[in-house]
C-alpha positions, 0 to 999 in steps of 0.5 A, a space after each residue: 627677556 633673554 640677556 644681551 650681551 654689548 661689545 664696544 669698539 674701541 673708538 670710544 672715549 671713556 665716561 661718554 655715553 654711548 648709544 646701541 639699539 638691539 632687537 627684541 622677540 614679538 611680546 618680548 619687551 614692553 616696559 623698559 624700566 625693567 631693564 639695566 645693563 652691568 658693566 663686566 663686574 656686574 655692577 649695573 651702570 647708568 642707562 635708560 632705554 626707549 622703543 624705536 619700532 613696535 610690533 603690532 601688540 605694542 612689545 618692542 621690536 628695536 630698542 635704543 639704549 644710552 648708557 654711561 660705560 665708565 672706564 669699563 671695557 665690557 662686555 656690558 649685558 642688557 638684562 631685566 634689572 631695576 635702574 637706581 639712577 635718575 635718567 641720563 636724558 630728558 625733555 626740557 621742560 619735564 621733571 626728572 625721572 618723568 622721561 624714562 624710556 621718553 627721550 
């Protein structure tokens, strides 16, 4: 997967998660639990990632990310990464951590 880079406005506040959907390559993506974003030190800050269209051999064509930005301005990178944390979202009525990629 080629890395993204995120820009954020500055009408946001800090620690509020914040949404952006980014397009993918046909076979470029298909799991994402293999991706993190990192804040401008590098450092990977909460996130999770789901598919929002596919193309026809199942990889995501748009994907929609939450991510906690903290009190970093950016730019955040999207890259192929492991998550360390528990996911920011997840059904009611569903265990942690069993909704990654699912909300």
């Amino acid at each position: 997967m080629k890395r993204r880079t995120i820009l954020l406005t500055e009408m946001r506040s800090a620690h509020v998660p914040t949404r952006v959907s980014i397009p993918f390559d046909q076979g470029e993506v298909k799991d994402f639990e293999k991706l993190v974003i990192r804040d401008s030190s590098g450092r990977t800050v909460p996130s999770q990632g789901r598919s929002l269209l596919d193309w026809k051999d199942g990889s995501a064509k748009w994907g929609l990310f939450v991510f906690d930005p903290g009190q970093d301005e950016g730019p955040f990178k999207l890259e192929e990464g492991k998550a360390k944390a528990e996911p920011l979202l997840q059904e009611a009525g569903t265990s942690t951590g069993s909704t990654r990629g699912r909300w």
